[in-house]
C-alpha positions in Angstrom: 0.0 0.0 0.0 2.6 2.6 0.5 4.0 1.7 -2.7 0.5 3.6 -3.9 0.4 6.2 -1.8 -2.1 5.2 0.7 -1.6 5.6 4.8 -1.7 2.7 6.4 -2.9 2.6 10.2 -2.9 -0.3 12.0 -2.7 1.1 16.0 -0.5 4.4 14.9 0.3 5.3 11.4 2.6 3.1 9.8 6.0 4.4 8.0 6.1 3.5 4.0 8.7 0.4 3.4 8.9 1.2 0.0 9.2 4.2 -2.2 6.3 5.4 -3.5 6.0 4.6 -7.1 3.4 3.9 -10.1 5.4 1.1 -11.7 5.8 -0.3 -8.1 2.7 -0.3 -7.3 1.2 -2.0 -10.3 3.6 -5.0 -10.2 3.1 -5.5 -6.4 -0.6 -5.4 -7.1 -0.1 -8.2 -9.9 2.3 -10.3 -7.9 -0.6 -9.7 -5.1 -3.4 -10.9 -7.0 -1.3 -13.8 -8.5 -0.6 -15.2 -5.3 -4.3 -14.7 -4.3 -5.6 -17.2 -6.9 -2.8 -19.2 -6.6 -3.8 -19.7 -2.5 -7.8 -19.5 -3.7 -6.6 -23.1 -6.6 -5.1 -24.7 -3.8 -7.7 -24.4 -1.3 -10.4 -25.7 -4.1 -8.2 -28.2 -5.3 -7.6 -29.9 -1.6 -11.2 -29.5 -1.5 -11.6 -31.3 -4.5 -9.4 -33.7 -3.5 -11.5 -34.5 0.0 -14.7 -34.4 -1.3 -13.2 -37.4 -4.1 -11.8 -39.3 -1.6 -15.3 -39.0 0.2 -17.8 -39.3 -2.6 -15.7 -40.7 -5.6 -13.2 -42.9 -4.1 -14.6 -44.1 -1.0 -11.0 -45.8 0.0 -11.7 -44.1 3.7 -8.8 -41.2 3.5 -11.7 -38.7 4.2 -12.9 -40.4 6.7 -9.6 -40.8 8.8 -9.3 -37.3 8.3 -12.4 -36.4 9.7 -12.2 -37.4 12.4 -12.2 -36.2 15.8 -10.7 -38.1 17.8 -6.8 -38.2 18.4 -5.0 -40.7 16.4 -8.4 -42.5 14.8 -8.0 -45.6 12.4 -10.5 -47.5 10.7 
């Protein structure tokens, strides 16, 4: 954000860790939103992944993860 220009407050004003810049700013905004779908495809996929090993597969993995209690097995 300070990269942009924008205060950022967060109990006190905090000081800018990088130069303020245009350029900056756009490529830290695109590296930003990169790594926010990259993090949003990984959560789907391991949900992907749970719900085939629960629905699809049926080999217990899901289950065994589900579980509650400490150190479950089938």
């Amino acid at each position: 954000m300070s990269a942009g220009g924008y205060l950022v407050v967060l109990y006190g004003k905090l000081p800018p860790i990088v130069p303020q810049g245009s350029v900056l700013y756009a490529v830290l905004h695109m590296a930003h939103a990169i790594q926010a779908l990259l993090l949003f495809s990984t959560v789907l996929a391991h949900l992907g992944g749970a719900l085939g090993h629960a629905r699809i597969f049926r080999d217990g993995v899901f289950e065994s993860m589900a579980s509650l209690r400490a150190g479950a097995t089938r």
